[in-house]
ZANU-78170 format. One line per field, with one value per residue (C-alpha): residue number from 1; x, y, z; residue in one letter. Coordinates in pm, whole numbers, plus 50000, padded with zeros to 5 digits. Layout:
<atoms>
resi [NUM:...] .
xx [X:...] .
yy [Y:...] .
zz [Z:...] .
resn [A:...] .
</atoms>
This chain:
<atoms>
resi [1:2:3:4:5:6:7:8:9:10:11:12:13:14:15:16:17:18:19:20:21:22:23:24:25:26:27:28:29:30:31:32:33:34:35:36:37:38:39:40:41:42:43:44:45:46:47:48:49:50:51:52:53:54:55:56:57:58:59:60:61:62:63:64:65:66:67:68:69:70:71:72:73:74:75:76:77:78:79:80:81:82:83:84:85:86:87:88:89:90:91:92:93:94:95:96:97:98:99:100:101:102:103:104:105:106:107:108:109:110:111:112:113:114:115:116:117:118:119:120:121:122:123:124:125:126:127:128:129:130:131:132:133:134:135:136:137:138:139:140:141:142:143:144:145:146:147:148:149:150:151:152:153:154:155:156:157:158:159:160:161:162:163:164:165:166:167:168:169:170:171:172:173:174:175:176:177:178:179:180:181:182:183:184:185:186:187:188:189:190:191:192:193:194:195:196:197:198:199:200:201:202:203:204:205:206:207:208:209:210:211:212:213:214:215:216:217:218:219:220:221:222:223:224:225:226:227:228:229:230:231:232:233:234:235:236:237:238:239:240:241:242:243:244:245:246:247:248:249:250:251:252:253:254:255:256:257:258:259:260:261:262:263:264:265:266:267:268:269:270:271:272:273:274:275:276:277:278:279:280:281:282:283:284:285:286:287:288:289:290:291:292:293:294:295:296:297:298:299:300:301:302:303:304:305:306:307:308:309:310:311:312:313:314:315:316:317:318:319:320:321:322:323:324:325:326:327:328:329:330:331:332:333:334:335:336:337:338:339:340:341:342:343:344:345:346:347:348:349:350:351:352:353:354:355:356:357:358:359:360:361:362:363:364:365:366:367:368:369:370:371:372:373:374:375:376:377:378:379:380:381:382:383:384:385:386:387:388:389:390:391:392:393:394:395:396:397:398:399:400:401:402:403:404:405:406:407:408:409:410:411:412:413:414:415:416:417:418:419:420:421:422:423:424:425:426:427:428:429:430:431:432:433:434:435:436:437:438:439:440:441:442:443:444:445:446:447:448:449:450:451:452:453:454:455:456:457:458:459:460:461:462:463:464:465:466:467:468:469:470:471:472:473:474:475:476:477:478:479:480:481:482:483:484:485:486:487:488:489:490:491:492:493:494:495:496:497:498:499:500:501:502:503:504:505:506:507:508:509:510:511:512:513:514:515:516:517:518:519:520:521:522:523:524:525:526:527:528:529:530:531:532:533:534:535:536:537:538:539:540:541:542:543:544:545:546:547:548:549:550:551:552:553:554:555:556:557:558:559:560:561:562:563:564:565:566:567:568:569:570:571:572:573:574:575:576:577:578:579:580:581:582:583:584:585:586:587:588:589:590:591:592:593:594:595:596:597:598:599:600:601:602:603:604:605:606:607:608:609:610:611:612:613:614:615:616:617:618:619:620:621:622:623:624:625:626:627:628:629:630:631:632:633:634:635:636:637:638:639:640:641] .
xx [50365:50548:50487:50801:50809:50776:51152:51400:51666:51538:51497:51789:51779:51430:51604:51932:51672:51462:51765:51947:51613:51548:51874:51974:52398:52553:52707:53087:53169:53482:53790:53813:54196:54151:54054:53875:53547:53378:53547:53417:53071:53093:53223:52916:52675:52791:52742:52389:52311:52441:52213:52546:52372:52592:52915:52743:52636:52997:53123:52868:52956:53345:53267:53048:53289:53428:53693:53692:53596:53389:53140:52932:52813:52438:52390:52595:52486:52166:52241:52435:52147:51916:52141:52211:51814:51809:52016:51815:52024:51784:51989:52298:52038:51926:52261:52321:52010:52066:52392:52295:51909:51970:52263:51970:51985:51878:51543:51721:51873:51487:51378:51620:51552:51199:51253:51429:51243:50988:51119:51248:50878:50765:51003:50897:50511:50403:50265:50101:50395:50567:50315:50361:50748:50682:50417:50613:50910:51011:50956:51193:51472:51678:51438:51592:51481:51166:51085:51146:50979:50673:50717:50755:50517:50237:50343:50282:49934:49801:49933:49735:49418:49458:49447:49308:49601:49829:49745:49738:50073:50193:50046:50246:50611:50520:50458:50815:50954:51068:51156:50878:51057:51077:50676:50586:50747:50569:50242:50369:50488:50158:49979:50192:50114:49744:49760:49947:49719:49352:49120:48804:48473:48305:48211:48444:48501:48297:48601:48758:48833:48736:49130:49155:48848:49032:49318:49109:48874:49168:49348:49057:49006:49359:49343:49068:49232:49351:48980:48845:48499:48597:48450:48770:48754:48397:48532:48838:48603:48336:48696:48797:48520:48436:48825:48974:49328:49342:49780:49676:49532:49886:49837:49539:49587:49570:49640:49938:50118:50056:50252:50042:49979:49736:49725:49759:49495:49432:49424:49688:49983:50328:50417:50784:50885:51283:51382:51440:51597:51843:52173:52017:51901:52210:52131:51844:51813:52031:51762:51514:51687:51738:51420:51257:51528:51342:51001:51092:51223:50934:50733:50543:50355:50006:50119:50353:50189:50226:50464:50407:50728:50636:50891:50946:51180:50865:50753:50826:50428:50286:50377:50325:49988:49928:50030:49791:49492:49574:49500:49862:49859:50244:50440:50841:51051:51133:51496:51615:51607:51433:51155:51112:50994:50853:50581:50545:50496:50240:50050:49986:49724:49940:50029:49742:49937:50259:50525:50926:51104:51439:51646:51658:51482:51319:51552:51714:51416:51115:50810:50761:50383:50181:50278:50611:50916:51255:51512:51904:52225:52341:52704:52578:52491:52813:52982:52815:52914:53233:53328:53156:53353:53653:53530:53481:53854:53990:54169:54120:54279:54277:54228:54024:53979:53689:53599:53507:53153:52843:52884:53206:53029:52747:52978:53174:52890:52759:53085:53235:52889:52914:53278:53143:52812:53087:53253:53571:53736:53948:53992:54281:54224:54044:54097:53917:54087:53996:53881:53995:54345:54580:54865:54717:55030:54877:54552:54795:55077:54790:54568:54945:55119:55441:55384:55406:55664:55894:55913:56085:56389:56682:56741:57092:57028:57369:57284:57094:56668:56670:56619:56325:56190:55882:55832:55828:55564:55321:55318:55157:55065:54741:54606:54359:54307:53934:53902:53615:53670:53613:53776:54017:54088:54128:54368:54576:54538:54646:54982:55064:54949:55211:55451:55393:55390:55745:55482:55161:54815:54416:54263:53884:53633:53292:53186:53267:53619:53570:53429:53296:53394:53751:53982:54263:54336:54679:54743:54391:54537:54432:54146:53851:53522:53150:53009:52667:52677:52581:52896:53112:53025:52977:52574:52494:52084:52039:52244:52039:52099:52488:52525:52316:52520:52857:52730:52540:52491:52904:52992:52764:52759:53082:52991:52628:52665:52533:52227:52141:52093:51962:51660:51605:51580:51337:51075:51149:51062:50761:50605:50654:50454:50182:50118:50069:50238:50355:50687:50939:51281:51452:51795:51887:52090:52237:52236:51981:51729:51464:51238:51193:50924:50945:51034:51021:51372:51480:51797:52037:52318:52646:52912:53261:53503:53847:54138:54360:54570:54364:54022:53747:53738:53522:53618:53472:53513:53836:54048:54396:54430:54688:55008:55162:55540:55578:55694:55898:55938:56308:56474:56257:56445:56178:56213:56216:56003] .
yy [26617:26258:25943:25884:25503:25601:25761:25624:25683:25419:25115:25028:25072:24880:24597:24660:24660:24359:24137:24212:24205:24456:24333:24571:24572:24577:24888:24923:24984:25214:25058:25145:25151:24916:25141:25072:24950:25219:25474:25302:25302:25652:25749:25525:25736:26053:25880:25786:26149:26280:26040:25840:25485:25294:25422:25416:24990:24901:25067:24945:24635:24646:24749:24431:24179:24117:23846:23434:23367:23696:23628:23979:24248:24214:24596:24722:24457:24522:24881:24799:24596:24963:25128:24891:24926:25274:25246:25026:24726:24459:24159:24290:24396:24004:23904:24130:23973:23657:23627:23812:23664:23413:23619:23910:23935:24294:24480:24737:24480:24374:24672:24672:24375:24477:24801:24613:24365:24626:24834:24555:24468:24800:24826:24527:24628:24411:24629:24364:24149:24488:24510:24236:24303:24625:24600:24359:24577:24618:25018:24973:25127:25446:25721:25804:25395:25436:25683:25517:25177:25392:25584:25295:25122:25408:25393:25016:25058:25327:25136:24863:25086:25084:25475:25528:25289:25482:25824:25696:25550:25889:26072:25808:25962:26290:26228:26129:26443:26703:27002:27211:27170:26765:26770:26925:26733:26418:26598:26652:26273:26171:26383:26276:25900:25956:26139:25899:25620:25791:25732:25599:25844:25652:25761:25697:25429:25376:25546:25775:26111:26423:26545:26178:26236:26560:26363:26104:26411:26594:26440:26396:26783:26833:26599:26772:27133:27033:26934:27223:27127:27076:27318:27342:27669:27589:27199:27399:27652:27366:27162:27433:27520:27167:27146:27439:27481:27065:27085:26931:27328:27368:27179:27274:27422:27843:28000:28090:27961:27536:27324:27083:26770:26604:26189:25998:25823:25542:25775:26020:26148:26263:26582:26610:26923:26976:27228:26967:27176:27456:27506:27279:26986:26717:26840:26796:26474:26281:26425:26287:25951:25926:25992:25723:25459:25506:25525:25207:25044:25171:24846:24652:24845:24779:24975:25209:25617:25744:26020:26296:26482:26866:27062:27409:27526:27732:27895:27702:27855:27762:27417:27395:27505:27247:26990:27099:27131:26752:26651:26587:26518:26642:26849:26761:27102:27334:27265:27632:27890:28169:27897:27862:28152:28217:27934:28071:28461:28270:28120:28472:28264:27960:27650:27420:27052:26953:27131:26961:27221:27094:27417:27676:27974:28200:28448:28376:28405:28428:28288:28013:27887:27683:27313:27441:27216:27310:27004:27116:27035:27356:27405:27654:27315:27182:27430:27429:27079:27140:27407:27123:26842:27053:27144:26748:26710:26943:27240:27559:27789:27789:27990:27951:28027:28120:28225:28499:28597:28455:28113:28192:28477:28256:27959:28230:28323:28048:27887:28208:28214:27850:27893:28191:27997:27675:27991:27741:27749:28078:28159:28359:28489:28405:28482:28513:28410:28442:28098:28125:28189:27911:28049:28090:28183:28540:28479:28193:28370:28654:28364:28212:28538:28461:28064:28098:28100:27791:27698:28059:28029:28332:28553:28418:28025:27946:28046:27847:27896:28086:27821:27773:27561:27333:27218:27581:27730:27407:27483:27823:27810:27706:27364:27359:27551:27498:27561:27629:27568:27327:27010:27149:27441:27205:27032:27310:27503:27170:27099:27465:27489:27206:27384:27719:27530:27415:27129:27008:27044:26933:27056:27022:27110:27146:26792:27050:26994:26622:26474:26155:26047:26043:25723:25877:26213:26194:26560:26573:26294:26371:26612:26577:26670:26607:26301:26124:25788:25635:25758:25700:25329:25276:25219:25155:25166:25179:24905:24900:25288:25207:24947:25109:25384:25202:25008:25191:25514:25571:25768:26068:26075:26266:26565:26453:26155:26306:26449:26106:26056:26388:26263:25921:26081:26297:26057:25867:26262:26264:25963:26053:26434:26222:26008:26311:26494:26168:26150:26379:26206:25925:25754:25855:25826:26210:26155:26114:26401:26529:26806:27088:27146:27505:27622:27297:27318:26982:26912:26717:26491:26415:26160:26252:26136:26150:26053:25786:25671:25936:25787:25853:25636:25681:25939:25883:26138:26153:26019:26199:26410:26692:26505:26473:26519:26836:26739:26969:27188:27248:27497:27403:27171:26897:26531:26542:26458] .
zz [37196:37194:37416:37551:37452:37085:37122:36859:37123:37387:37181:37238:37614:37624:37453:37710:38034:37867:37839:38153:38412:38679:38934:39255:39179:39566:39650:39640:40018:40112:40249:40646:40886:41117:41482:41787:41771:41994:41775:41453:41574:41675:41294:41176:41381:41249:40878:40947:41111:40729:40562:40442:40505:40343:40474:40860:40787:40662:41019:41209:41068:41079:41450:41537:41443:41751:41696:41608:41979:42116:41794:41685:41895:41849:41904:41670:41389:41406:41384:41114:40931:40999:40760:40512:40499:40510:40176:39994:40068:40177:40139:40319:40610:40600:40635:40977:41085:41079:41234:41568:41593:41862:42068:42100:42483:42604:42570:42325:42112:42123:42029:41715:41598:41595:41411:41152:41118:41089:40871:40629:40557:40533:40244:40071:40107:40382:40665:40878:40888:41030:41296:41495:41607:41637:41907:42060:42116:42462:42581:42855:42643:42580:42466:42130:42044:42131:41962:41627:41753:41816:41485:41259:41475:41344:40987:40957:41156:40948:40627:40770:40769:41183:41147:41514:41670:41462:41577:41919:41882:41698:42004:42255:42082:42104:42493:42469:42289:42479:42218:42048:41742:41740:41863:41553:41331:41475:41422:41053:41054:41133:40897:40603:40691:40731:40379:40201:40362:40349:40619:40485:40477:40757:41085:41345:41585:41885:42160:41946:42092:41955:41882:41718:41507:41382:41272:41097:40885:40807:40546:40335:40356:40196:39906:39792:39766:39466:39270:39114:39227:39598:39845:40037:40225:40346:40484:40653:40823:40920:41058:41266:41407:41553:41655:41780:41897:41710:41577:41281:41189:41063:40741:40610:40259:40261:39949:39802:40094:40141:39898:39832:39625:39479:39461:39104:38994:38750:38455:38574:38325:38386:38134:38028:37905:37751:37494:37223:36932:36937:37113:37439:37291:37355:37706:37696:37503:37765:38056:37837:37777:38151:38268:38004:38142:38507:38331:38171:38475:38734:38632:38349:38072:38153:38507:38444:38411:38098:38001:37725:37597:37464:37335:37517:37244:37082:37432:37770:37903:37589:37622:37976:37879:37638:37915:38160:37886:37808:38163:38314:38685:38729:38474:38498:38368:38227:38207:38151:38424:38172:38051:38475:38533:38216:38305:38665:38573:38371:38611:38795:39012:39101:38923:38887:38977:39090:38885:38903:38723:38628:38768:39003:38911:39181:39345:39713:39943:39726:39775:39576:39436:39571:39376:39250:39303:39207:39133:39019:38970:39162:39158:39523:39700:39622:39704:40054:40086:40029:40261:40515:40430:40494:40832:40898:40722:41041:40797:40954:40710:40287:39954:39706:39335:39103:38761:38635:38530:38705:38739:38965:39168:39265:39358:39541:39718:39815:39977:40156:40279:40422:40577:40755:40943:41031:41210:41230:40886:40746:40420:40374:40016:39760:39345:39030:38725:38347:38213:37906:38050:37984:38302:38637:38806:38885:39069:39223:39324:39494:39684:39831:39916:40066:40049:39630:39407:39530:39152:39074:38936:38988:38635:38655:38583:38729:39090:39327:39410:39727:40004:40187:40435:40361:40717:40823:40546:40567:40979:40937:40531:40358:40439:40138:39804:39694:39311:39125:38750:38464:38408:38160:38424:38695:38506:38423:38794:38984:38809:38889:39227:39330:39111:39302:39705:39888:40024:39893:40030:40009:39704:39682:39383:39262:39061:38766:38786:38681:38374:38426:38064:38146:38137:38418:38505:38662:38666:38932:39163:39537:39442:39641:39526:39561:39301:39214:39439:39001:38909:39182:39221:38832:38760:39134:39163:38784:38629:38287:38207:38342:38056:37757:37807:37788:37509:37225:37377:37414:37146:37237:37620:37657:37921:37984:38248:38495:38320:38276:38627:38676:38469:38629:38960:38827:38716:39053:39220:38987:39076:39451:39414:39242:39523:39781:40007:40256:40065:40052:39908:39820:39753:39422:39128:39204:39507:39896:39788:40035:39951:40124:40265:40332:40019:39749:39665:39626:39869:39742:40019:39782:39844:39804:39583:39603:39275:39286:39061:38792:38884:39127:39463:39729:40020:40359:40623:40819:40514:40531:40265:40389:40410:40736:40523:40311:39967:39808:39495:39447:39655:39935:40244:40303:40123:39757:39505] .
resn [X:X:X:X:X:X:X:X:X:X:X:X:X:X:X:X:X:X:X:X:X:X:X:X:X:X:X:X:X:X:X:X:X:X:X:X:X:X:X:X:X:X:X:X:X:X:X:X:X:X:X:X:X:X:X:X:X:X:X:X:X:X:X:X:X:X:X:X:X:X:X:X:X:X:X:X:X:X:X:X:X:X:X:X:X:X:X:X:X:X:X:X:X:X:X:X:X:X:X:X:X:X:X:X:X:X:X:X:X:X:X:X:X:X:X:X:X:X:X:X:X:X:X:X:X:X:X:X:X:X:X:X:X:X:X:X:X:X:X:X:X:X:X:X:X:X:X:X:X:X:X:X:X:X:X:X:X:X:X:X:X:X:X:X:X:X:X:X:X:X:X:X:X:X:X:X:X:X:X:X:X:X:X:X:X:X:X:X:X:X:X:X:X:X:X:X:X:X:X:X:X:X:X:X:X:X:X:X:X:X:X:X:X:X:X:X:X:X:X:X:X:X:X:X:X:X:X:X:X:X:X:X:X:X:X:X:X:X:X:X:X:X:X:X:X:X:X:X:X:X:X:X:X:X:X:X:X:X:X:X:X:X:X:X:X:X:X:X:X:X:X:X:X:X:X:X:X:X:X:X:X:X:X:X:X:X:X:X:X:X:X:X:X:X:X:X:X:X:X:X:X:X:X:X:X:X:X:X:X:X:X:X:X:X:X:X:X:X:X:X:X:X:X:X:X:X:X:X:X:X:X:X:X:X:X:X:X:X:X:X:X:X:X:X:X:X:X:X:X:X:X:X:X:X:X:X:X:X:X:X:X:X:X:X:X:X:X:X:X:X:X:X:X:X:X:X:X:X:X:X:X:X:X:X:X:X:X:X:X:X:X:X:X:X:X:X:X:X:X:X:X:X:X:X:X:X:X:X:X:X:X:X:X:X:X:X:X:X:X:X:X:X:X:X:X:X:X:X:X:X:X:X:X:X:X:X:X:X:X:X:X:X:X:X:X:X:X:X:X:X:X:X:X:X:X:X:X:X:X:X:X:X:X:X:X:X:X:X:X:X:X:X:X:X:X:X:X:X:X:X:X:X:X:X:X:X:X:X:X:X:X:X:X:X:X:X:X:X:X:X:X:X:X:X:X:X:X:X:X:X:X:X:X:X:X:X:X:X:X:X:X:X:X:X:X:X:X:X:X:X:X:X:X:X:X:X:X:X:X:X:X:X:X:X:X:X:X:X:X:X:X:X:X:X:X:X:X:X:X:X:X:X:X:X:X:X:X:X:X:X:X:X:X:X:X:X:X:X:X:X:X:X:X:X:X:X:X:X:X:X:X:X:X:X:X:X:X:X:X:X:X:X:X:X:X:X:X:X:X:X:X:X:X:X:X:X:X:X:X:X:X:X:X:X:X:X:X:X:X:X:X:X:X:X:X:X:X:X:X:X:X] .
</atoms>
């Protein structure tokens, strides 16, 4: 066992994060065309439904400005200033603010200024300045306001230790909900609000009714399934007896089933635990590094949690073991997917605190433990996203093309399995190629059929290519090849895609295909491809680990970028499991994560990148990439190259 600050490997970086202070670095916002404004705001809706916050605020805000004279639309600014909250942006949501304040003229402008307002102190820990706006907002507006008014309105009560206003206003928006579906999750709202803010042990207030009084004795039941000494099942019988038919029956903890959490205290430890010798330990050395950077940057030392380090590379349940038997609160790991389920077949009875393992482990559909998270970089997610963003691109009709061996099956899998729910995209073939090959004109030539082989040439040099018409082929052809493969594959399978095509098309990857390491790439230009929001606006939300990377960690940070990241967000994860069961994401280095609640996978919402001029810029939805003019291999009769 180590304490993480006694690393050799992060004196530097504590030296890096001491001299350069604990700054926010503004995000790098896309470049918009210039279209309507309604259409704008539309496109900024359907960002902030996707959890893209900082895409929606730039449209919202390029939508707003509504000329020298007209001034800004107050509406759409303040929406505008919502997302630039939502991303962590505080400053920029000032900004919105305070150029609409005084031209606020309806009662759902009102009502956004309130929730901003609102919501902007809630993020900077000052609950009772939220209150007042928020029970000043106007209810006199469209229903899907009100709703968040009332919601945010009941998080800054109960933060506030106003727990019985706060249920009452919880209660008020589910009177407004219409769908089963949306009613429960304001019960679950409510309950992870009253968990994360404790009522106290008192007896209730004079006027409280009995379903209120179930609300208020509930929480305290579930933060003590987790104490050995509690006597749980006898407080859940006693609870439902004395409130039958109450909704709040849906969280209490049964076992084997709940995932629960239990709340950090003052002497609460975080284990780490990384296979730190043998063929895994660069990997998982830059986890390591990453996840001290966000330790180091979470606050001052006298307040931060402290952080053991075991090494699993002796026995993964051993260690975790040793963890638990030196009183850690959550364990972080294991890293490998054998050492995963090595600790859980372990644990036969369930896992005694909140486990992050750092992988995917436990086959599709299984029933995972009771306090067992699983946080990956899964290539499957990706994949999913991809065959998404191709759907929101418009193509209708592609190939595709995999390794061999199990990596390539799973991606495979998990992408033909996403086409088919969109129900909207074809893939005409798709190819599995040896990746050690160093020609991929076979599985080529069989994913493009008839649309291949434009860069043939006849056995008799002297003759003519057989003509063929690029305008014709791109018509009814392929409108995207998606390619699974490694950055040196991708570099060799793009080249000879356009060499195979009378006209070019969108290619799209897993983030495999690019390593972040790389100066320019010009043989990858217009690939388009899922990438960490750290990468793909160099160090945004951790400039300190951006720098000391750059700096004196350069030479051996080749291939493990994003493993750096991958460990920062999961400190940030582990902090959050510690606190209780109230929080379930966050805007992260990799990436907006969200846990699941029905299963504990970790969910992770990608940005996409797209390259220009060999380097990664950001792609928003709706950004052509399938060019409206074929361009031609020779032989073919559109425009030349």
């Amino acid at each position: 066992m180590l304490h993480v600050w006694l690393h050799r490997g992060q004196a530097g970086l504590r030296a890096a994060l001491i001299a350069l202070g604990l700054g926010t670095a503004l995000h790098a916002v896309p470049t918009v065309r210039a279209q309507p404004a309604d259409v704008v705001a539309e496109h900024a809706a359907s960002l902030a439904a996707a959890g893209r916050h900082l895409e929606a605020a730039a449209r919202y805000e390029q939508a707003a400005k509504r000329g020298f004279l007209s001034g800004w639309d107050a509406r759409l600014a303040l929406l505008a200033a919502r997302e630039y909250a939502a991303a962590g942006e505080f400053n920029e949501a000032d900004r919105m603010v305070d150029k609409v304040r005084n031209r606020v003229r309806t009662d759902e402008e009102r009502a956004l200024l309130a929730l901003v307002e609102g919501g902007l102190a809630l993020d900077r820990g000052d609950a009772s300045a939220a209150v007042v706006p928020l029970r000043a907002a106007p209810m006199s507006v469209p229903t899907d306001v009100a709703v968040d008014v009332l919601e945010m309105r009941g998080r800054a009560e109960i933060a506030t230790g106003q727990h019985v206003a706060g249920i009452r206003t919880f209660e008020a928006r589910g009177a407004l909900l219409t769908d089963d579906a949306a009613r429960r999750e304001n019960e679950r709202r409510l309950f992870d609000e009253l968990v994360l803010h404790l009522p106290a042990a008192v007896p209730a207030p004079a006027g409280t009714s009995q379903r209120e009084r179930g609300w208020l004795e509930l929480p305290g039941i579930v933060a003590s399934a987790g104490t050995p000494t509690s006597q749980t099942a006898f407080r859940v019988r006693d609870w439902l007896l004395q409130h039958p038919d109450h909704p709040g029956a849906a969280f209490l903890p049964r076992a084997g089933s709940a995932v629960l959490t239990v709340p950090m205290g003052a002497d609460a430890s975080i284990a780490l635990l990384l296979p730190l010798a043998g063929r895994q330990e660069a990997a998982a050395s830059a986890v390591r590094d990453g996840f001290a950077a966000s330790w180091f940057a979470s606050g001052s030392g006298d307040t931060r949690t402290r952080v053991d380090v075991y090494d699993t590379s002796a026995g993964a349940a051993a260690a975790y073991q040793r963890a638990i038997a030196d009183g850690a609160s959550v364990v972080v790991g294991p890293l490998l997917k054998e050492d995963v389920l090595a600790v859980v077949n372990a644990q036969p009875s369930g896992l005694p605190v909140p486990t992050l393992a750092l992988n995917s482990a436990l086959p599709e559909g299984a029933m995972p433990p009771a306090f067992l998270f699983q946080f990956a970089l899964d290539p499957e997610q990706e994949a999913r996203a991809v065959a998404r963003r191709i759907g929101e691109d418009g193509l209708v009709r592609g190939i595709a093309l995999f390794p061999e061996g199990a990596w390539g099956q799973r991606v495979h899998a998990a992408f033909v399995d996403e086409l088919q729910r969109l129900g909207t995209v074809t893939l005409t073939s798709a190819q599995f190629y040896a990746p050690d090959a160093k020609d991929f004109s076979g599985p080529l030539r069989a994913a493009l059929g008839r649309f291949g082989g434009a860069g043939d040439r006849r056995a008799d040099r002297s003759k003519p290519p057989p003509a063929r018409n690029a305008v014709a082929e791109q018509a009814v052809g392929p409108q995207f090849a998606f390619i699974a493969a490694s950055s040196a594959n991708a570099r060799a399978i793009r080249p000879q895609l356009r060499f195979q095509m009378t006209y070019d098309l969108a290619v799209y990857s897993t983030s495999d295909a690019w390593e972040p390491s790389a100066h320019t790439v010009a043989d990858l230009e217009g690939l388009v491809f899922p990438e960490m929001p750290w990468l793909l606006y160099s160090g945004q939300g951790a400039p300190e680990l951006w720098d000391a990377i750059n700096a004196e960690w350069s030479a051996r940070v080749r291939g493990r970028l994003r493993l750096f990241a991958f460990g920062y967000d999961a400190f940030r994860l582990a902090q959050q499991l510690g606190r209780g069961p109230g929080v379930a994401g966050l805007n992260g280095l990799t990436g907006t994560l969200e846990i699941q609640r029905g299963d504990g996978h970790v969910h992770r919402s990608l940005q996409f990148a797209r390259i220009e001029g060999g380097k990664p810029q950001p792609a928003p939805p709706g950004l052509s990439v399938f060019p409206a003019t074929p361009l031609t291999n020779p032989g073919g009769t559109g425009l030349p190259r």
